[in-house]
Each structure stands twice: as C-alpha cells, then as structure tokens.
C-alpha positions as CSV (number, residue, x, y, z in Angstrom):
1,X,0.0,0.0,0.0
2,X,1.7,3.5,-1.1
3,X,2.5,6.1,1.9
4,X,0.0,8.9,2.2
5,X,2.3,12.0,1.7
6,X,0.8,15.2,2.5
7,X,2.2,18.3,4.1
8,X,2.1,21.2,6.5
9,X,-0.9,22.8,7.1
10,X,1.0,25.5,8.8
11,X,4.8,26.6,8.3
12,X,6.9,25.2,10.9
13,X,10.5,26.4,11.4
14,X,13.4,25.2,13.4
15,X,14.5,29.0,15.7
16,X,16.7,27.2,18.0
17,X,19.7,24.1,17.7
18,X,22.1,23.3,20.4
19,X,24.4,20.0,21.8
20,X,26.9,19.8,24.5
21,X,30.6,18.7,24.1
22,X,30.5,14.8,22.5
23,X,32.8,12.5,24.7
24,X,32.9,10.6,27.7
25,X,32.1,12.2,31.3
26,X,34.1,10.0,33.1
27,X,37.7,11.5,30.9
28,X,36.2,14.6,28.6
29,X,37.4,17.6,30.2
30,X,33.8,20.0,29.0
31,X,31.5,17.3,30.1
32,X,33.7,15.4,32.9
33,X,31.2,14.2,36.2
34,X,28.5,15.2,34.5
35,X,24.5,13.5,34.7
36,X,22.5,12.3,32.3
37,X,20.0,15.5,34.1
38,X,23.2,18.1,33.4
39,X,24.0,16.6,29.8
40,X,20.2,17.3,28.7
41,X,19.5,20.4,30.4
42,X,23.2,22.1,28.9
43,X,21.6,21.4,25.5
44,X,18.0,22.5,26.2
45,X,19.1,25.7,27.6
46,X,22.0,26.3,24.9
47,X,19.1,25.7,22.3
48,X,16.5,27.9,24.0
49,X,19.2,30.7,24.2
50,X,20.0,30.3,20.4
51,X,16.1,30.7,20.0
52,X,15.7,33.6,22.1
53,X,13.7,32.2,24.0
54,X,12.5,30.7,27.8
55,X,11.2,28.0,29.1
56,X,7.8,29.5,29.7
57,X,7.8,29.7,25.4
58,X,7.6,26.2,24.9
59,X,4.2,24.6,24.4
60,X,5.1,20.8,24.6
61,X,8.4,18.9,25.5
62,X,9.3,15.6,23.7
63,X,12.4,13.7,25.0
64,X,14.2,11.2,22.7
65,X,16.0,8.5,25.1
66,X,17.1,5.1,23.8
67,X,19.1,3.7,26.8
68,X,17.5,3.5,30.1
69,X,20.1,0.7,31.6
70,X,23.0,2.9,31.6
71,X,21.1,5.8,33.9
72,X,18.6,3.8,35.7
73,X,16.1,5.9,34.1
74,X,12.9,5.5,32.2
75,X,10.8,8.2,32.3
76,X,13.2,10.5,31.6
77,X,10.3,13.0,29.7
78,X,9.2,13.4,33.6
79,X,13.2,13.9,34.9
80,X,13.5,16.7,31.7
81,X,10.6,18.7,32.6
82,X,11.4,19.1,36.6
83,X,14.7,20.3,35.2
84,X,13.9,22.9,32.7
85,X,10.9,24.0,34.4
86,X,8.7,22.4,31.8
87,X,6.6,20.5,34.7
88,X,3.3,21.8,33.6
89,X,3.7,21.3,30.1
90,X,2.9,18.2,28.0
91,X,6.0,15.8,27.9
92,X,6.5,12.5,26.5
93,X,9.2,10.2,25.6
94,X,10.3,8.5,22.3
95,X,12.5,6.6,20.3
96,X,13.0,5.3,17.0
97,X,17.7,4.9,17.9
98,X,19.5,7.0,15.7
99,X,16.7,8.3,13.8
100,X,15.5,9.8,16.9
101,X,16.2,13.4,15.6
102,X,13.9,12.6,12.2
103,X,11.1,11.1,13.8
104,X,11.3,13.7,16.1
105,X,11.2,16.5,13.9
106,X,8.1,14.6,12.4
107,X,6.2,14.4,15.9
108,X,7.0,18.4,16.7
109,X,5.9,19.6,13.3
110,X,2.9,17.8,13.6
111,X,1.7,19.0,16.9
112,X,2.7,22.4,15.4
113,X,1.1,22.3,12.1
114,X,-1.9,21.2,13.9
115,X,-2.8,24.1,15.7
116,X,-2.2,22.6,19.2
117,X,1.3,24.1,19.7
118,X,3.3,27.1,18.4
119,X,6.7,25.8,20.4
120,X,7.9,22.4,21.0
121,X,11.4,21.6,22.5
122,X,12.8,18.2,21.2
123,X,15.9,17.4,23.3
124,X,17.5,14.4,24.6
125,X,20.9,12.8,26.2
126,X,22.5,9.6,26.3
127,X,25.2,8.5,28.9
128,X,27.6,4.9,26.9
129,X,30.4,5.2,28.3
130,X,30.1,3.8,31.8
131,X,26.9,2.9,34.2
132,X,26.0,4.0,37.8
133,X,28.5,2.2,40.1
134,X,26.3,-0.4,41.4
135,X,28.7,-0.7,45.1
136,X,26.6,-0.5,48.3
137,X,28.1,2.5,48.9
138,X,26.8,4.7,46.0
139,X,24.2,2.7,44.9
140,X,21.9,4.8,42.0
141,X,24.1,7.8,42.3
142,X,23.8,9.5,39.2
143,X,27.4,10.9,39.7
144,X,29.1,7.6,40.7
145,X,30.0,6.1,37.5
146,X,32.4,3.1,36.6
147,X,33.5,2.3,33.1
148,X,30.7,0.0,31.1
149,X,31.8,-3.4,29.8
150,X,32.0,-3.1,26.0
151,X,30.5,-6.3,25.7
152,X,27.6,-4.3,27.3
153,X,27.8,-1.8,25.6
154,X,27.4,-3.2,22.3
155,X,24.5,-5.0,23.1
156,X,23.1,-1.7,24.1
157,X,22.9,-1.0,20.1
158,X,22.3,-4.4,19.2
159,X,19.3,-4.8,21.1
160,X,17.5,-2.0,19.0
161,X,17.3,-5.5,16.3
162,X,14.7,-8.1,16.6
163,X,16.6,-10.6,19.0
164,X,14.5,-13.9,17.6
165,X,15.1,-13.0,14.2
166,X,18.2,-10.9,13.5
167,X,21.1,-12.0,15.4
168,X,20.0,-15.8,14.7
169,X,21.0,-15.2,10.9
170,X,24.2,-12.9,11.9
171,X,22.7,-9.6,11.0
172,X,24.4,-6.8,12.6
173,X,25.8,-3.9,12.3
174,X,29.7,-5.3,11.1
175,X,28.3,-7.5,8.7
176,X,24.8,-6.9,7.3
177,X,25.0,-2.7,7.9
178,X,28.6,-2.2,7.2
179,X,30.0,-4.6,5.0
180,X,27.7,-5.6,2.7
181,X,26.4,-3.0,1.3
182,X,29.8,-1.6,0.1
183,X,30.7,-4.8,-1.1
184,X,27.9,-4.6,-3.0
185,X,28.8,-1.2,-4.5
186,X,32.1,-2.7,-5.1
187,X,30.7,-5.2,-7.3
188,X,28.4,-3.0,-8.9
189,X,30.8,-0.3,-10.0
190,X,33.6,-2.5,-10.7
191,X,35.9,-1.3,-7.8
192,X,39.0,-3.1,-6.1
193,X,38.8,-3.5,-3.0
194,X,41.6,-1.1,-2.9
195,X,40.1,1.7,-4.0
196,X,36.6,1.1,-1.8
197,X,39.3,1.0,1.4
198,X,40.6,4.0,0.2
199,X,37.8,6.1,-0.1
200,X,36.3,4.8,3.4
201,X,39.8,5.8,4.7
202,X,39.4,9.1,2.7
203,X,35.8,9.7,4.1
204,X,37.2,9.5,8.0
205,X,40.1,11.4,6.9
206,X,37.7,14.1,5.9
207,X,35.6,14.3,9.1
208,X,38.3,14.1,11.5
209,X,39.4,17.5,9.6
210,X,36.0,18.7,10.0
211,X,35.9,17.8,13.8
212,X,39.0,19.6,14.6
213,X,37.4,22.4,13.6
214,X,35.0,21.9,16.2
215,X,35.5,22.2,19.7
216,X,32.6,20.0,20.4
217,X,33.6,17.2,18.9
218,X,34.7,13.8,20.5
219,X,38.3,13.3,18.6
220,X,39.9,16.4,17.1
221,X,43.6,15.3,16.2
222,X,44.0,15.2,12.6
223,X,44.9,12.2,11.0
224,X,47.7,13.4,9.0
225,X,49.3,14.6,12.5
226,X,48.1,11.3,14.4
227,X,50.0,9.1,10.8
228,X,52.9,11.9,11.9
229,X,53.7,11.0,15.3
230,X,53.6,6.8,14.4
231,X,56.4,7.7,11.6
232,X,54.1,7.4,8.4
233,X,54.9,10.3,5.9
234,X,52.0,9.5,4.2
235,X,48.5,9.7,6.3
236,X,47.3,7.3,3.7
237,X,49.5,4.9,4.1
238,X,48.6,4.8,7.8
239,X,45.2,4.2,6.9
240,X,46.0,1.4,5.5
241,X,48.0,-0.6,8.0
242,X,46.9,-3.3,9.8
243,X,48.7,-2.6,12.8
244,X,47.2,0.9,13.4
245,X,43.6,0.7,11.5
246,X,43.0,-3.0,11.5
247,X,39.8,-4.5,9.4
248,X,37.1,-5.0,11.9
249,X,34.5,-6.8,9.4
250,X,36.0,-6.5,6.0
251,X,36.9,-4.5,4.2
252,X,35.4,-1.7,6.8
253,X,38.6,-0.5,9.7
254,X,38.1,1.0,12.8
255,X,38.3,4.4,11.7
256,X,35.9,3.6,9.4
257,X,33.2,2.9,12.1
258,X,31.3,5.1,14.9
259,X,33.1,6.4,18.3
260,X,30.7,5.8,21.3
261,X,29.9,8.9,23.3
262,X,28.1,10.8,25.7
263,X,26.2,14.1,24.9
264,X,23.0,15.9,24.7
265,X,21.1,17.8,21.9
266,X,17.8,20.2,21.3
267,X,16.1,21.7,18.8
268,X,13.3,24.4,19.1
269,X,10.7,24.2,16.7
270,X,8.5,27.0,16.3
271,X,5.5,28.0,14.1
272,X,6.6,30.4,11.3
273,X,4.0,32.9,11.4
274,X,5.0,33.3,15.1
275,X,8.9,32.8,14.7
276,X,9.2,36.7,14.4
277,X,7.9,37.5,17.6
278,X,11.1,35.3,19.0
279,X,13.9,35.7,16.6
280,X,15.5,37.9,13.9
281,X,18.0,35.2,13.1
282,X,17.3,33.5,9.4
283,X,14.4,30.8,9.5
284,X,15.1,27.5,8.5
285,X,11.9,25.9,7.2
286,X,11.2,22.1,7.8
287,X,10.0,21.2,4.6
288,X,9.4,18.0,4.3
289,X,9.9,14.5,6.8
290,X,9.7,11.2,5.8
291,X,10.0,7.9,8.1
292,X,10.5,4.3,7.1
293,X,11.0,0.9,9.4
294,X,11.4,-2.5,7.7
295,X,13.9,-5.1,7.2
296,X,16.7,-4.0,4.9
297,X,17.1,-7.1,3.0
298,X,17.0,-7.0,-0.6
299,X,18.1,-8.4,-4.0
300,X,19.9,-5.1,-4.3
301,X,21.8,-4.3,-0.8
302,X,22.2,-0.5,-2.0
303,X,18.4,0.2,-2.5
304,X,16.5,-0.6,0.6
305,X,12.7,-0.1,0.1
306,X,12.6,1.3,3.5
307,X,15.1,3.9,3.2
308,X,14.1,4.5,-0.6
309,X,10.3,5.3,1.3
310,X,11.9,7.6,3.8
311,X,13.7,9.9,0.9
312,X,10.5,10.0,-1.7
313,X,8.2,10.9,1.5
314,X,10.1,13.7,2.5
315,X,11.5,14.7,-1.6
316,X,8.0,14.9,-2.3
317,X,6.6,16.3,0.7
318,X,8.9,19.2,0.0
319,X,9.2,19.3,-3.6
320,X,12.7,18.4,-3.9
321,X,15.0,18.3,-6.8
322,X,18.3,16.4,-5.2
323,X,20.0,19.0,-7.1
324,X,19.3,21.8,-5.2
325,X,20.8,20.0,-2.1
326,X,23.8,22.2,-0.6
327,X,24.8,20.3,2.6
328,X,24.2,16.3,3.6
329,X,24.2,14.9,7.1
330,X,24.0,11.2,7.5
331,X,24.5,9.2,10.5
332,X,27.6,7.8,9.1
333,X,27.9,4.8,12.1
334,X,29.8,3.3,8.7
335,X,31.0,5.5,6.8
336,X,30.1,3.9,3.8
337,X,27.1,6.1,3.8
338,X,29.6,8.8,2.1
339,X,29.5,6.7,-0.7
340,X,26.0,4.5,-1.0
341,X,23.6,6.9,0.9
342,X,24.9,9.7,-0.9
343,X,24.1,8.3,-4.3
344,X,20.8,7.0,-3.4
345,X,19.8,10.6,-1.9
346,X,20.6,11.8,-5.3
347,X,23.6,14.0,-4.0
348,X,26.2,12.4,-6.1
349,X,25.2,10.7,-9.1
350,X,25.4,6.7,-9.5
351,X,29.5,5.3,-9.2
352,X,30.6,9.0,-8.3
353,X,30.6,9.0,-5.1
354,X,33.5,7.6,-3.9
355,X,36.0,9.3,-6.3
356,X,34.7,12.9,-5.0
357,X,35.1,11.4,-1.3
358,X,38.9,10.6,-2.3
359,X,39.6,14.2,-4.3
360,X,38.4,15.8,-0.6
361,X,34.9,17.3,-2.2
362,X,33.1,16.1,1.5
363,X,35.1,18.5,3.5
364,X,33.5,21.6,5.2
365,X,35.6,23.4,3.0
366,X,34.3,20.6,-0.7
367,X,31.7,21.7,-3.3
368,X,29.6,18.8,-1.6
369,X,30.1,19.1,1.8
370,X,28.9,15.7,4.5
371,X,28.7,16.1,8.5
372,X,30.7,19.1,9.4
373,X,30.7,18.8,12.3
374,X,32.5,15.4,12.3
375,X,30.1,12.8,12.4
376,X,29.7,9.4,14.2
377,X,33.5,8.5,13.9
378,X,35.2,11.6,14.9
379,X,32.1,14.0,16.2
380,X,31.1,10.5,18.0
381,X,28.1,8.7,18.1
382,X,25.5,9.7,20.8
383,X,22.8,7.0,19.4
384,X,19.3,9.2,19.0
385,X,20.8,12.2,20.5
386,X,23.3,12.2,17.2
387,X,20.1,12.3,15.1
388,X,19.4,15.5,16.7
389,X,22.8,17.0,16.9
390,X,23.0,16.0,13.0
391,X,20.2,18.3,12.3
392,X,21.1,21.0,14.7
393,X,24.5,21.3,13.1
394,X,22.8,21.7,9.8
395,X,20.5,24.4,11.1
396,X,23.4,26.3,12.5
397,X,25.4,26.1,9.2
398,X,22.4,27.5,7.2
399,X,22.3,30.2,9.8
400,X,26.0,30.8,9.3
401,X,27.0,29.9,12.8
402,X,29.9,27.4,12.6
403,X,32.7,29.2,13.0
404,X,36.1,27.9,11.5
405,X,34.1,24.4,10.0
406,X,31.6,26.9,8.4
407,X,30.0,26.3,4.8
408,X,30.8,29.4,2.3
409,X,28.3,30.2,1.6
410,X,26.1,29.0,3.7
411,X,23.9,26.4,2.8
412,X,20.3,27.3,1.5
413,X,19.2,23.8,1.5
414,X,20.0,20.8,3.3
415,X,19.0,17.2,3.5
416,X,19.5,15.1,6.8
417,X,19.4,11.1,6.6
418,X,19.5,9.5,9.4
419,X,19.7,5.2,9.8
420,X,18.6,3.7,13.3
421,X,18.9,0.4,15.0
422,X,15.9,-1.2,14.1
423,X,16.1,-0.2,11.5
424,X,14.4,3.1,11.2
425,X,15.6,5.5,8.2
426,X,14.4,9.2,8.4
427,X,14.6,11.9,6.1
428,X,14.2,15.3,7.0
429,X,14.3,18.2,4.2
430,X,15.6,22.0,5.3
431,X,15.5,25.7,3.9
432,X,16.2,28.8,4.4
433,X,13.5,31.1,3.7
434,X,15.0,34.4,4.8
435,X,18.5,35.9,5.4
C-alpha cells in the first residue's frame, strides 16, 4: 500500500539548535562528572538561548531516550521537565535509535502544524560510556560512575534489532549494515577492493578534519598529525595498516566505524508565522519528513525499500529536486554512507561518489560538503541524541553559525538522513527562507 504524503498545514521552522561537548564524562574535560540530568538540560538551555527564548515559550516537550540501563532511568520525559521548568507542560518520551532526531522533527511539526502548539522543545541525552557504580556504597548515584563493559555496551545497540530473528541469521551492524552493502557497490561499479578502502579511509580522513574544527567534537587530532607521530609520511599509508587501523568486518577499519559517546542535543521548533515575535535570526523551514521501518534485505543491498520510502516521502513532501541539495548529514555509524547513501539521496550521481570522497569534495571546505561537524567516527556517536545533533549542526550552518568548519556560503538547502537500530531510516528536508 503506497505512503499517504501530504504536508504542512501550517509553516513550521526550526528557531533554535544546540548540543553539548560529545565524549565521555568520566575523561572529557567539557563534560567530565557530568549527569544524564546536566547533559540534557546544557543542551535545552543552549538551544533555547539560540532561539531567544524561555522555558515559559515552549508549548510541549518531547524527550528522545534510547538507553535506560546505563542511567537507571525510564521516564526521563518526567526527569526533563522538573529540570527545565517544563513540569506543567505536556511531555512525553520517544524513540525510533538513531533516527530519533527525524522522527522527532516529524512528531513536533505535527503538533505544530496542527494548531495545538506554536513551540515544541525536542531534546534528549545519552550516557555509553560507563553505568552508575552499582557498590553499596553509591548505589543509584547519578554521579558515581564506573566504566561499562564493552561487551555491554554493544549489546546496548544491538538490542535495538529483533533478537529472535536478527542475530539468529548474523545480521548486525559489522556484517549486514557495514560490510555488505559496500561490497555490493564494489561489485556493482567495478571497484578493487583497494580503492573502496581507500575512499572509506578518505571519508574519515575528511571528518576528523571537520571535527577539529569543532571544539565539540569527541576526537579532534587530525589524521595526517596522528600518521605523523607513528612515523608514516603519508596519512594514507597509515590508513592502510593493519597494525594501526586493522579490518574489523572486512573490508570496513576501525576508523571507518562510529566512536561511542556521551552528549546531549535540542532543537526548538516554532510555528513560522509566530517565529518573528522570537527571533531575527534566518528561519530554516522544515519542509518536508519522511520515516520508514522495515527489514533491509534486498536483492539489491544499495536500494533498501525502507530507506528508498523515507527519501521519496520527505523529496516529495517538499518538492525536492536532489540537485538543489547544498549540505548532507547522514549518521555515518559506517562510513560507507559517504558513498551508498549519498548516491541513493541523489547528491552524487550513480558510481561517483566515492572518487569525490577521495579528491576531498566532503570537507566543510568541498563543493559537496557531508557532517561538518565530524560525524559518528570523529564528532562521536551519541545514538538518538546524534540524530538530533545531526540536524542542529545543519540548522546552524544554514544560519552561518559554525565558525572555522563553516560552509561558504552558507547552505540554503539541506538534507539530513538518518539510519537507526531497528532499522528506522528518516529523512528530514531544510530551507532557508529568509537571510
């Protein structure tokens, strides 16, 4: 049965973006000892001052939270509003993993367009690098944390896959969401394996550059200083070695996966035809959302009819041509989404993508810039909080707010795909009407 696609009755435009440092709050300096409650409310607040705006604004609070067992919380829509001051106001949490920050957008738009809200706050923070030290002495002390087992801790994500069915048949994120699919490219392009390394190496290579740029982000040291220091001339050479960037799940390396990591993010969403009375700051439109579950198998790895559903609900929604795209965001957990997402979006046409990746065209600084602000291997991967941060990062470059990793000029439209454990794909489809 097609998907009903309809849109707004009423504008809605994003007036406020925010996230904290990305990193761990046991060893990063910015967030070190900090709670779950602290992580959350830095972003809120940093998102309602970007908006110009109070807690007393907002009309409706929704809280994305996809790990309850690292912060022995699970209503944390109820621990959110007693911290901002949002106690009286309708609240509710949600989840759809790392496409939290689409479906999101979809759910806030909504109540917006309906008439029932002018303001809704969509926030949310994730704790995944240690758990509440369980000793007698601390017991449930938010503060009292102890480094998680990564056994855990991968779990954590892996649990966001149908247990009875999934895992059974060795579908996971190493081999069914990062390996096959660029195998699969690989095969249909006609590439060595060589050259689909290289540009995966090329595509981490290009968001660790971004993410030094950013004083957010998780991992700032360049790679060409990092392939420096171990005696490598040549920062691709390091990127090849086995010793330093061993295969994981080949032909994907560590660097060419995600970075775990704490953080929070917000966006404030806000009726246009009332956005004035806030902010003077250029409006970025939400134009179009689309949202898609289902299993991504397929004769054809590189065109899943879930995620293919996500992008023509939202392309249509708001009458997209892919060619007016100026900035992507994907949540690159595999950074083969440089290369197959790209093309499938429509940013780079069919067997391009992966030569521009390698000539350095994804760079904040590229013709076709991807996740400036570092993504999930260098920015670090905050689960459904990252889906937010994604699109607050886009929001702020189309408002021209990004500093040394800013877009020149900045971007009029953008595009945000995000993938999550599930899995979930969301779409959600910016512009800038004004400014």
């Amino acid at each position: 049965m097609p998907t009903r696609i309809g849109k707004w009755k009423r504008d809605v435009a994003i007036i406020g973006a925010g996230y904290t440092p990305f990193g761990s709050v046991l060893e990063t300096p910015e967030i070190k000892g900090m709670t779950y409650r602290e992580l959350l409310s830095e972003a809120a607040l940093e998102a309602l001052k970007n908006a110009g705006i109070t807690p007393k604004e907002v009309d409706s609070l929704l809280v994305a939270h996809y790990q309850s067992e690292t912060v022995k919380t699970q209503s944390t829509h109820a621990v959110a509003a007693e911290w901002l001051g949002l106690k009286t106001k309708p609240s509710v949490k949600y989840e759809t993993a790392c496409s939290s920050g689409a479906s999101g957008a979809r759910l806030a738009c909504s109540l917006i367009a309906s008439g029932l809200d002018d303001i809704v706050l969509v926030t949310g923070a994730e704790i995944l690098n240690s758990v509440i030290d369980e000793d007698k002495e601390y017991r449930r002390q938010p503060a009292q944390r102890v480094p998680i087992d990564p056994a855990f801790q991968f779990d954590i994500v892996s649990n966001g896959f149908d247990q009875a069915y999934f895992q059974p048949i060795a579908f996971n994120l190493l081999g069914g969401l990062s390996s096959f699919p660029i195998l699969a490219y690989a095969k249909k392009y006609g590439l060595t394996i060589d050259q689909v390394d290289d540009a995966q190496s090329a595509a981490a290579i290009s968001l660790r550059r971004n993410a030094a740029r950013n004083p957010k982000a998780y991992h700032r040291k360049e790679y060409k200083n990092i392939a420096k220091e171990a005696g490598f001339n040549d920062v691709m050479e390091y990127m090849r070695s086995s010793k330093y960037n061993p295969f994981v799940s080949w032909p994907v390396r560590t660097s060419h996966l995600y970075s775990v990591a704490d953080g929070g993010a917000a966006l404030i969403f806000c009726a246009d035809e009332v956005a004035k009375e806030y902010t003077n700051k250029p409006l970025v439109n939400v134009e179009g959302v689309g949202l898609a579950a289902g299993l991504p198998y397929a004769k054809d790895p590189l065109n899943i009819p879930s995620e293919q559903s996500a992008l023509k609900q939202a392309y249509t929604m708001a009458d997209l041509d892919p060619k007016e795209i100026e900035y992507m965001s994907f949540h690159d957990c595999m950074v083969h989404q440089h290369i197959t997402a790209t093309e499938m979006a429509g940013y780079f046409a069919p067997g391009e993508a992966w030569k521009a990746i390698i000539e350095g065209r994804t760079a904040f600084d590229g013709d076709k810039p991807i996740n400036t602000h570092g993504g999930c291997p260098s920015m670090g991967n905050t689960y459904d909080v990252s889906g937010i941060a994604e699109i607050a990062e886009a929001v702020r470059q189309m408002r021209g707010e990004c500093g040394a990793r800013q877009i020149n000029p900045p971007p009029r439209v953008s595009v945000c795909h995000a993938l999550g454990s599930g899995p979930t794909f969301g779409v959600t489809v910016l512009r800038r009407r004004n400014g």
